[in-house]
C-alpha positions as CSV (number, residue, x, y, z in Angstrom):
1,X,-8.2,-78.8,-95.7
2,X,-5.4,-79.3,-93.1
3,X,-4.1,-76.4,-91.1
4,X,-0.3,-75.9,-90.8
5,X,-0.3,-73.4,-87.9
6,X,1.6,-75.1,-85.0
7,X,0.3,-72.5,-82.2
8,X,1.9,-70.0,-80.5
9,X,3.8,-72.2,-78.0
10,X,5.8,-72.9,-80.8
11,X,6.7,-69.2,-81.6
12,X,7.7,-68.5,-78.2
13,X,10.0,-71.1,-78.6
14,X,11.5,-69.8,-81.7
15,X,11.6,-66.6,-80.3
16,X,13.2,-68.0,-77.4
17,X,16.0,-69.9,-79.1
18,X,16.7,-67.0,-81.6
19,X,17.4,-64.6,-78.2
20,X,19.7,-67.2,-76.8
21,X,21.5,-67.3,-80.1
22,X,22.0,-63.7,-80.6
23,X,23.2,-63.4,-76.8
24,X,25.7,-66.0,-77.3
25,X,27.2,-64.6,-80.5
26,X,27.1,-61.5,-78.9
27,X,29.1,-62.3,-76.1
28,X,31.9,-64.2,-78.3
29,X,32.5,-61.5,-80.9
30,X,32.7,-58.5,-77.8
31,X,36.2,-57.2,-77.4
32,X,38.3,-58.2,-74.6
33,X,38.8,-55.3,-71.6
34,X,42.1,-54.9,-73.0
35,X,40.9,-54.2,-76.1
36,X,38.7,-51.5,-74.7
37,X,41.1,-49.8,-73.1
38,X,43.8,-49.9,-75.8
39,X,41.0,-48.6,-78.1
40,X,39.9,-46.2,-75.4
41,X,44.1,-44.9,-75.0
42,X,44.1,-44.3,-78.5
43,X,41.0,-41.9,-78.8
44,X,42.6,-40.0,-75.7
45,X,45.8,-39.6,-77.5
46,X,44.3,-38.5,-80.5
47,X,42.1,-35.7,-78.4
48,X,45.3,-34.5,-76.9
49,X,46.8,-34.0,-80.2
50,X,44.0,-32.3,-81.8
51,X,43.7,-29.9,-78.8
52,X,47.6,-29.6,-78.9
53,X,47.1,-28.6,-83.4
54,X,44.3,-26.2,-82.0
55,X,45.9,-24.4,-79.6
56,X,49.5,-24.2,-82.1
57,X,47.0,-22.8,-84.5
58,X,45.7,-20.3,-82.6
59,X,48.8,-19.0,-81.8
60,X,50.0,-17.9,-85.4
């Protein structure tokens, strides 16, 4: 009866490659600083205008 276990050296290594992959597509699909702060000019301007529809409608 053979044995097919390869030990653990050969887990870590798995392991090991499977974090480098995942930090590597990681860092190519993250957005671009501009990006951020586009996205991040947006959500501000939407704030304001929510606060500006609340304050109109409390007003009446």
């Amino acid at each position: 009866m053979q044995s097919n276990s390869h030990g653990p050296g050969t887990f870590l290594v798995g392991v090991t490659a499977g974090m480098v992959a995942g930090a590597a597509l990681g860092a190519a699909m993250a957005p671009s600083s501009r990006q951020i702060k586009r996205a991040a000019h947006r959500a501000a301007k939407k704030v304001n205008q929510a606060v500006d529809h609340l304050a109109d409608s409390l007003e009446m």
